[in-house]
N, C-alpha and C positions, 0 to 999 in steps of 0.2 A: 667287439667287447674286449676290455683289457682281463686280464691275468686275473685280477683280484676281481671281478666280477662273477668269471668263469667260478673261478675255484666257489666264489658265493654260492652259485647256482648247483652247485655239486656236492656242497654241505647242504643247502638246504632249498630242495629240490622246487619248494613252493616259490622260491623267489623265481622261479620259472613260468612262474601262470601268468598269461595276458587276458588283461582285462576281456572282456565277453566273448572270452574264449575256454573250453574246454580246462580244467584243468589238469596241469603238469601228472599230477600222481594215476588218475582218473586214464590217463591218456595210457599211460606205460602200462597200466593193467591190460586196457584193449590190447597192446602190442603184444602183453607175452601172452594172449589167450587168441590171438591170431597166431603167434608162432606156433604155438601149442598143436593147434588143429591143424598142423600143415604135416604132409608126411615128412617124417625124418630125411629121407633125400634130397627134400625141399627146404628143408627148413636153415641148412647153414647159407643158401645165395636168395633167400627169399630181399632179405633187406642187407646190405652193404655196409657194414662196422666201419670203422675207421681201418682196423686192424688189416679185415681183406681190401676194403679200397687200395691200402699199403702194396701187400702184396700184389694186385694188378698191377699199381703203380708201376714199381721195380718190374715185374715181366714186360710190359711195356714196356719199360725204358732199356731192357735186355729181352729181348726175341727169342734170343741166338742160346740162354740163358738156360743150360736144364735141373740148374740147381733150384728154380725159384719150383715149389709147387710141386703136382704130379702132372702127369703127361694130362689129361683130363680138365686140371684145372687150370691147364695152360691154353687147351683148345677151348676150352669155355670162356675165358679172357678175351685170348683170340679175335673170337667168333662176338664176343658180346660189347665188346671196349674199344675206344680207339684213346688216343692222348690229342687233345687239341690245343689248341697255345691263346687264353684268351686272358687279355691284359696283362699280359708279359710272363705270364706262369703257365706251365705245362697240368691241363686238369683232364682227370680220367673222365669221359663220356659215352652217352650210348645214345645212338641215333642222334649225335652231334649236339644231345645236351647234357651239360653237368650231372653226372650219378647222386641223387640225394647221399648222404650218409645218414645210419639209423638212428644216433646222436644228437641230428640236427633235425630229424624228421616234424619234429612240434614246433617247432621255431619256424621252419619253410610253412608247412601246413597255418598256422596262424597269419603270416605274412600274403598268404596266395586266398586262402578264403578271406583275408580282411582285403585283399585289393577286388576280390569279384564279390564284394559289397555283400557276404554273408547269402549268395544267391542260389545256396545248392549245390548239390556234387559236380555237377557234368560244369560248371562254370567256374570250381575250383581248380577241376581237374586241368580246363584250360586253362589258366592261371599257374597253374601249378607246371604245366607241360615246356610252356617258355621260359622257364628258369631253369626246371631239374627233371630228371627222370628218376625212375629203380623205385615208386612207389605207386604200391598197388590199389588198383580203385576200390578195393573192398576196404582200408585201412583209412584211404578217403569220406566213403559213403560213411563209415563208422565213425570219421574226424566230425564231420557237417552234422550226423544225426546227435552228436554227445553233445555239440556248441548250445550254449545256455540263451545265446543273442537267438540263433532259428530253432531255439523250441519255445521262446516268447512267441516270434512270432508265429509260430503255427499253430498256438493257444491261443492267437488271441491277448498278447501278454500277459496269461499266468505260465509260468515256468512248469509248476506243478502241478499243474491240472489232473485231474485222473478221472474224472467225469464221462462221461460221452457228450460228448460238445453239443450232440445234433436230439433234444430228449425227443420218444417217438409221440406222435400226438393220437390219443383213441381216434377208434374210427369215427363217422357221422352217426352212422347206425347206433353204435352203443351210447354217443351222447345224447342221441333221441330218444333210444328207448328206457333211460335212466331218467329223462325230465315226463315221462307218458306214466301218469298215475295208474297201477295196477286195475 
C-alpha cells in the first residue's frame, strides 16, 4: 500500500472494510472489549503494536543492550522472539513465524479467512498460522463469528435472521386430539 492510501485508511477508517468481511469500525470495537477483559498484567503483551514490536526489535538486534526496556522485558523478548532474515530483512518472530502487528491484525485476518474459503475458526487459524503468529484464537473465533459471508451462510442466506431456524412442531397426540370432536 503506498503512502497516500495508508494515510486514506487512517482518515477514514471505513476505507478499510473488505468486502464480505467484517467491518473495520465493528472490528476494533471487539479489540478494545477483548483488551478490556484481560487483566492488566496481560493486557500491554496480549497484541504487539508496532511501538513494542520496535522495542523487541532494537533488544534483538542489541542482547548485550541494558538500556533497551526492564530486565523483565528483556527476558520476555528473550524467551518469546527470535529475528529471522526472510527476503532480505531482519523480521521479529515467534516460533519461526512473523509476529502479527495489532495495526495490521484486520487486514491478515481478512486475507487468512478469505484464503480458507470463509471455512471457520480452526481453518483460519491454519491459514492464519503460516504467515503470522501473536494472535489469539479467541480474537479469531470472534473475527469468523462477526463475518457477514458465514452468518449467511449459517442462516441459510439471511444475515439477519433472529427466528429459530428449526420452528418446533406439536406433538401427534395434541393434533389428534384437536381434530377428535368433543
Amino acid at each position: 500500500a503506498s503512502a497516500v492510501q495508508e494515510n486514506e485508511c487512517l482518515e477514514n477508517p471505513k476505507s478499510r472494510d473488505q468486502p464480505g468481511m467484517p467491518a473495520h469500525r465493528e472490528w476494533e470495537r471487539t479489540v478494545d472489549e477483548y483488551l478490556s477483559g484481560l487483566h492488566s498484567r496481560k493486557r500491554d503483551k496480549a497484541l504487539i503494536n508496532l511501538a513494542l514490536l520496535e522495542r523487541i526489535y532494537d533488544y534483538l538486534v542489541k542482547p548485550s543492550s541494558t538500556a533497551i526496556g526492564t530486565a523483565q522485558f528483556r527476558f520476555w523478548a528473550r524467551r518469546n522472539f527470535a529475528l529471522v532474515e526472510i527476503a532480505g530483512a531482519k523480521v521479529v518472530t515467534h516460533e519461526g513465524v512473523p509476529v502479527a502487528v495489532k495495526e495490521h491484525i484486520y487486514e491478515i485476518l481478512c486475507m487468512c479467512h478469505l484464503e480458507a474459503q470463509h471455512a471457520g475458526r480452526d481453518r483460519t487459524c491454519k491459514a492464519l498460522r503460516q504467515y503470522y503468529n501473536w494472535i489469539p484464537k479467541e480474537l479469531i473465533a470472534a473475527f469468523v463469528k462477526m463475518c457477514p459471508t458465514c452468518k449467511c451462510r449459517r442462516t441459510g442466506g439471511h444475515p439477519t435472521m433472529k427466528h429459530d431456524p428449526a420452528p418446533r412442531l406439536r406433538s401427534t397426540s395434541t393434533v389428534l386430539n384437536e381434530n377428535v370432536p368433543p
